[in-house]
C-alpha positions in Angstrom: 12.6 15.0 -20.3 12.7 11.2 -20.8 12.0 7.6 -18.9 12.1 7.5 -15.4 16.4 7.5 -14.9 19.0 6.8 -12.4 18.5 8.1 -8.6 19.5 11.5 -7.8 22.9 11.2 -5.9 21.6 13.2 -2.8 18.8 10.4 -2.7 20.3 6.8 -2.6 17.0 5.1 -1.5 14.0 6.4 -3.9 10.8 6.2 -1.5 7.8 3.5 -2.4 5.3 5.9 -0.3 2.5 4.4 -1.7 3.5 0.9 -0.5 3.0 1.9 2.8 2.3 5.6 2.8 -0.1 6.6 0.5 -1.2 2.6 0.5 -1.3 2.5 4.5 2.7 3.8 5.8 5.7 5.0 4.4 9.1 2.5 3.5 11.3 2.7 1.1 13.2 0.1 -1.4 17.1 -0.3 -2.0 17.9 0.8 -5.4 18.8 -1.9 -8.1 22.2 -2.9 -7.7 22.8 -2.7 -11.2 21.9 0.0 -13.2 22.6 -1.7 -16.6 19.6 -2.5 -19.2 17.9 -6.1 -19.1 19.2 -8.0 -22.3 16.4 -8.2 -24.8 16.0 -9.3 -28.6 16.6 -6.7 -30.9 15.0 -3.7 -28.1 14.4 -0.1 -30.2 17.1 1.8 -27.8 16.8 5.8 -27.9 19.2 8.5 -26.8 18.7 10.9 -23.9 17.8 13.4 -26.9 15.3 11.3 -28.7 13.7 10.6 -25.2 13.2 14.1 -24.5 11.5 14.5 -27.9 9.3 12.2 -27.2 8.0 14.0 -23.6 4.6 15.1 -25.4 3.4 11.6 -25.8 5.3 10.4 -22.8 6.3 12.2 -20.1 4.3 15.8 -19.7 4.7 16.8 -16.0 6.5 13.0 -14.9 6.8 12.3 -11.3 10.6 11.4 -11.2 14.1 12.7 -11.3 15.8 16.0 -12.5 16.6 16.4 -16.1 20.4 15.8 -15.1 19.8 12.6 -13.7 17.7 11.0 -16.4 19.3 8.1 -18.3 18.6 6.5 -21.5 20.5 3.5 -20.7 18.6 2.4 -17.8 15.5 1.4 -20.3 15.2 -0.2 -23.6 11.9 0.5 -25.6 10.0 -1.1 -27.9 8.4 0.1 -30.4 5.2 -2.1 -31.2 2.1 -1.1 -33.3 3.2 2.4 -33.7 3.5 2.7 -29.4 6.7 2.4 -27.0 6.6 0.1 -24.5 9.0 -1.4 -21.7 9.0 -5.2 -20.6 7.9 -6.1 -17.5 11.9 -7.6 -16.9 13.1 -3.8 -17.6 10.8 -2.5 -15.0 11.5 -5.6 -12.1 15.1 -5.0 -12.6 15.1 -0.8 -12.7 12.9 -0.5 -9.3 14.9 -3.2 -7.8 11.9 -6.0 -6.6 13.0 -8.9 -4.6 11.2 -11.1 -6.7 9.5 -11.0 -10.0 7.7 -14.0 -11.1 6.2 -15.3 -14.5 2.7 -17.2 -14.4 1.5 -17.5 -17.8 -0.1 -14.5 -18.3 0.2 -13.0 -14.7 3.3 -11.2 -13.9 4.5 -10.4 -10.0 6.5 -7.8 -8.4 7.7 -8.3 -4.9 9.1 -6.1 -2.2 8.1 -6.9 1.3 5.9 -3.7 1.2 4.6 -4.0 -2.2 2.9 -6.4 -4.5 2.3 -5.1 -7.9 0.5 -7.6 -11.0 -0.2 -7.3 -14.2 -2.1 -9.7 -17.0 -1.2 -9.6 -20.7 -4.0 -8.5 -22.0 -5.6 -6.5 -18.7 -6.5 -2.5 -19.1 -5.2 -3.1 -15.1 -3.2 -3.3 -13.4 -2.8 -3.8 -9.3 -0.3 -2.3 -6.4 -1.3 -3.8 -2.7 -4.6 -5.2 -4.3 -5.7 -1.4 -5.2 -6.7 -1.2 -9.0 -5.5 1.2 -11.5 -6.6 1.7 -14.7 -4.4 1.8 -17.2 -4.4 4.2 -20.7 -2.9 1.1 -22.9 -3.3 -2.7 -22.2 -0.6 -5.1 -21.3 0.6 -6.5 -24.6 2.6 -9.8 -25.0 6.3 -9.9 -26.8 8.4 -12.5 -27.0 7.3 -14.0 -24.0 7.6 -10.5 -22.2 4.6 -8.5 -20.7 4.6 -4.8 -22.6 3.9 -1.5 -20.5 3.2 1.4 -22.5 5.7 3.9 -21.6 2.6 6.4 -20.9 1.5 4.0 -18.6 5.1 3.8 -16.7 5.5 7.6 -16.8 2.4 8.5 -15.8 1.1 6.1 -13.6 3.8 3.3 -12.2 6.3 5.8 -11.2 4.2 8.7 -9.5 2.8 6.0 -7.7 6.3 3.8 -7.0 7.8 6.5 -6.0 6.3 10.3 -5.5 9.4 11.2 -3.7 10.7 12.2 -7.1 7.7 14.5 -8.4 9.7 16.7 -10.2 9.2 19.6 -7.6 7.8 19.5 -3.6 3.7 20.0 -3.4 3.6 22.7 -1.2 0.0 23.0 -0.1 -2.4 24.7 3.0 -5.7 25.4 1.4 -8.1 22.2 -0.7 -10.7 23.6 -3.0 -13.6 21.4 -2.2 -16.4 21.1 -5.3 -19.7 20.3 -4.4 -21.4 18.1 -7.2 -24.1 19.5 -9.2 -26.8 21.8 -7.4 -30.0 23.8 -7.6 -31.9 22.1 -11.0 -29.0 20.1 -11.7 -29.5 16.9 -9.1 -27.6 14.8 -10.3 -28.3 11.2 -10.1 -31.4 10.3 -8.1 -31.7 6.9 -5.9 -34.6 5.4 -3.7 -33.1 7.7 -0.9 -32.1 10.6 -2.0 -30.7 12.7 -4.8 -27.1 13.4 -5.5 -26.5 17.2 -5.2 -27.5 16.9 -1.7 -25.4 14.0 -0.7 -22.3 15.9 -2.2 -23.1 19.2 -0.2 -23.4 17.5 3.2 -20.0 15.1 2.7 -18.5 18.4 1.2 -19.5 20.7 4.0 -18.0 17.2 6.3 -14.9 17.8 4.2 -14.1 21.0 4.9 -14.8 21.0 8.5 -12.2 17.2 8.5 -9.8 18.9 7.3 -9.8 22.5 9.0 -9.3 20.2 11.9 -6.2 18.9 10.3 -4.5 22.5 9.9 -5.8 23.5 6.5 -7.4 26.3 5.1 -10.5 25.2 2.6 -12.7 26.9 -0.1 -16.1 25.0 -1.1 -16.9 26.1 -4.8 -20.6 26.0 -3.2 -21.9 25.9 0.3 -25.6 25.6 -0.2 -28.1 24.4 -3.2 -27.2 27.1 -6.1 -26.2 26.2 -9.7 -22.5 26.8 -11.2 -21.1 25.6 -14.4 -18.2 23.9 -14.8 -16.7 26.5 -15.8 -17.6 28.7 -12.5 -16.0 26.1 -10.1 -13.1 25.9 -12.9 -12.6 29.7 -12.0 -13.3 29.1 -8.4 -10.4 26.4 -8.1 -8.1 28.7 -9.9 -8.1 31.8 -7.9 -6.2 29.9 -5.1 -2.3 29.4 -5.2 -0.8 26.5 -2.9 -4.2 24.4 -3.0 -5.2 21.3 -4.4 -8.9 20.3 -6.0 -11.1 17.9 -5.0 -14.6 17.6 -6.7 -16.9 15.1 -4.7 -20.0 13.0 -6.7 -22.0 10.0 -6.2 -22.5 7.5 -8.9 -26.0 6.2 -10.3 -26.1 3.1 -13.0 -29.4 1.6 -14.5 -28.0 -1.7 -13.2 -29.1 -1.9 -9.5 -26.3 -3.9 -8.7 -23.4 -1.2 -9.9 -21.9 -0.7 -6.7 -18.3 0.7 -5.2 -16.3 3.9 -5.1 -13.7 5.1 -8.4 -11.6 7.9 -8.3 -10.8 9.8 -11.6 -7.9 11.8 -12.5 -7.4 13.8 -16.2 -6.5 11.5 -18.4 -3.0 11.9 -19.9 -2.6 13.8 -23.1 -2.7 11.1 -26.3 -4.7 8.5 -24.5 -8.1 7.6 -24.5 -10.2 8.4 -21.3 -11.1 4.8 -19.2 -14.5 4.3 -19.9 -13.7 5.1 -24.1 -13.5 7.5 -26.7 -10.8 9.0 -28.8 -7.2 10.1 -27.6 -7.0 13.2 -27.5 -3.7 14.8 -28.6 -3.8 18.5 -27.0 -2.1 18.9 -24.0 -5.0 20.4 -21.4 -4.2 23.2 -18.3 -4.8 19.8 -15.9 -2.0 17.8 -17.9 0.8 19.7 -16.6 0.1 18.3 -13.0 -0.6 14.5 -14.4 2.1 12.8 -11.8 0.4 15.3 -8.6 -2.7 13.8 -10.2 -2.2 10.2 -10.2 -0.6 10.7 -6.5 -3.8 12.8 -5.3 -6.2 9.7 -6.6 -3.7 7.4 -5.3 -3.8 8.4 -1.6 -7.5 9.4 -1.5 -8.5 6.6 -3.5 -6.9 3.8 -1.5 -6.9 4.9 1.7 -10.6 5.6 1.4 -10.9 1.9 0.0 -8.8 0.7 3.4 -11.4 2.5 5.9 -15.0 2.1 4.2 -14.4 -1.2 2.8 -16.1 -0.6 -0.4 -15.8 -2.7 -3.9 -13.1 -0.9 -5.6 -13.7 0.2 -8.6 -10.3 1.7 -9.3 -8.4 4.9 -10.3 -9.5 5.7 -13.4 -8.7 8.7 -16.1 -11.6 11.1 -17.9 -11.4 14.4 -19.3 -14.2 15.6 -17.1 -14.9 19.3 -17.7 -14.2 20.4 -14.6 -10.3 18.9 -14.2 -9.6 20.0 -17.7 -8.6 23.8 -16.7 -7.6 23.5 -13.2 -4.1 25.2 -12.3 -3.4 22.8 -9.4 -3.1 18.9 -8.7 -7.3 17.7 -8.8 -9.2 14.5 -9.0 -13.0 13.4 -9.1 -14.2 11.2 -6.3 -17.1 9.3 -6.3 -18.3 8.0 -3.8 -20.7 5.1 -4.6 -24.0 4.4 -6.5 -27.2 6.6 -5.1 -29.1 3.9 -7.4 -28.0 0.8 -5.6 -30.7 -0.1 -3.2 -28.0 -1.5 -0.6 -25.1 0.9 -1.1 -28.1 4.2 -1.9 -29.2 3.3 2.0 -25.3 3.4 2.9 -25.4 6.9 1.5 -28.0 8.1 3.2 -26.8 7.6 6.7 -25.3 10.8 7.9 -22.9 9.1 10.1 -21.3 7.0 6.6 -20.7 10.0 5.1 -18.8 11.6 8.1 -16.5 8.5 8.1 -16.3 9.1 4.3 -15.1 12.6 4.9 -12.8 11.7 7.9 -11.2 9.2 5.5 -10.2 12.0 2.6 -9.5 14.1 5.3 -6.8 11.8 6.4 -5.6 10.4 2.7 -5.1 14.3 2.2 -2.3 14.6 5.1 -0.8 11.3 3.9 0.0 13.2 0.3 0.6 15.9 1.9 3.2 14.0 4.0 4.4 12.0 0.8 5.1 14.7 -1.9 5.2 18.0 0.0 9.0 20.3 1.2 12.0 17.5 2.0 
């Protein structure tokens, strides 16, 4: 296992689905017409060997190419503050953009479908103006913005092109996981309490998408309690399914407002919103590119329809993604304790549309990464 590497010869166009299929409709790019390394000052270059080595801190479970087509000359890697990294000239010149522009700290990828940015010094980065958070920070060397490699293998090329998950997603059944229940309400708002918003858009769910042809399971159909672990065991009993767990969001800041969708954070990183990397791969981390796609497609498609502040995809090692056997993400779907977005909530007909609109992001993955 290594970088993302040259096309698979049966493939000569590698698919940007999430430009404009997972993002709104499918396209594709032209690869690069060169497959030769950018030039770079003194670049820490690794064989295919050492590359594969490295796969527990870099690529567990990458969304690309076979092992046979995976080549070590196609990226040069830093090595900076004890991390690898690629330059943001390496990465506009492997994917093939039109156009890749420098403004002082901003950097810009073009392809007629796509629009990717970074910062130096962002924990974000954006593709088609959705956010994703990233496990590293852009760094700046020698005039070059820095991606970790993490962050390329785990999140810019599942989402660039999830054509190349390692194997098809072949799917007919979503395990849908109510939030909370019984004692445990979650967060409460002026309008209403958490638990019971996440049954009713769950229940939504699974009737949205039995109307799209698939099969669903809810971990909870009415107000009981299960622990984590429970809907852990639920999710797991089912082969060819994927896992979505649906919440609602509270803050003691009234203003907190906007949807984020959370996949497991990669193994060796840090979890979005802090603490310490964790360095044992988990069950969840061997489906970290199916991850990132999942969040991808529900996340900004949902942000396309309901118009909501987008917080961004984010990564946590939430309990209940830790041990599941199948492709999973957390939704949230907004602040119960926002006085404008808590009355949004609360209208039954916001949280149809909210369930039509995962419904929909669900077919578009399916679409995207299932049998070619």
């Amino acid at each position: 296992m290594g970088l993302p590497g040259a096309f698979v010869k049966r493939n000569p166009r590698f698919v940007i689905a999430f430009v404009s299929g997972l993002l709104n409709s499918f396209a594709s790019l032209p690869p690069s017409q060169s497959r030769q390394p950018v030039p770079m000052t003194q670049p820490h270059v690794r064989s295919i060997a050492a590359l594969r080595s490295a796969a527990a801190c870099v690529l567990l479970g990458l969304a690309a190419v076979t092992a046979t087509s995976l080549q070590a000359k196609d990226w040069d890697i830093y090595t900076l503050g004890g991390r690898e990294y690629v330059s943001d000239e390496n990465v506009a010149k492997f994917y093939g953009f039109e156009r890749f522009a420098k403004q002082d700290d901003d950097r810009i990828f073009k392809h007629p479908s796509l629009i990717m940015t970074w910062k130096i010094g962002s924990e974000s980065i954006y593709v088609n103006n959705i956010k994703f958070n990233l496990s590293f920070p852009v760094i700046e060397n020698g005039g070059m913005a820095m991606l970790s490699t993490v962050d390329l293998a785990k999140l810019v090329d599942p989402v660039v092109r999830p054509s190349y998950i390692r194997k098809p997603i072949e799917f007919d059944t979503v395990v849908i996981d109510a939030g909370h229940g019984a004692h445990d309400t979650g967060a409460k708002g002026p309008y209403g309490r958490e638990k019971d918003y996440t049954l009713d858009t769950s229940l939504r769910l699974s009737k949205a998408l039995q109307a799209r042809g698939f099969k669903t399971v809810m971990t909870r159909s009415e107000d009981v309690f299960l622990t984590l672990g429970q809907r852990v065991e639920v999710a797991n009993r089912y082969k060819n399914a994927i896992f979505i767990s649906i919440h609602y969001n509270s803050s003691g800041a009234q203003a907190s407002n906007g949807i984020e969708t959370y996949a497991l954070a990669p193994q060796g990183t840090r979890s979005t919103n802090g603490g310490s990397p964790w360095n044992s791969p988990l069950t969840g981390n061997t489906s970290d590119a199916e991850n990132i796609a999942l969040a991808t497609a529900v996340h900004a498609h949902v942000i396309s329809d309901i118009k909501a502040v987008d917080r961004g995809i984010k990564r946590a090692r939430f309990n209940v993604l830790r041990g599941i056997n199948k492709p999973g993400i957390l939704f949230e779907g907004g602040f119960v304790t926002s006085p404008s977005e808590g009355k949004l909530i609360n209208d039954p007909a916001h949280r149809e549309r909210l369930a039509n609109s995962i419904a929909d992001a669900v077919v578009r993955f399916k679409t995207a990464v299932g049998k070619k």
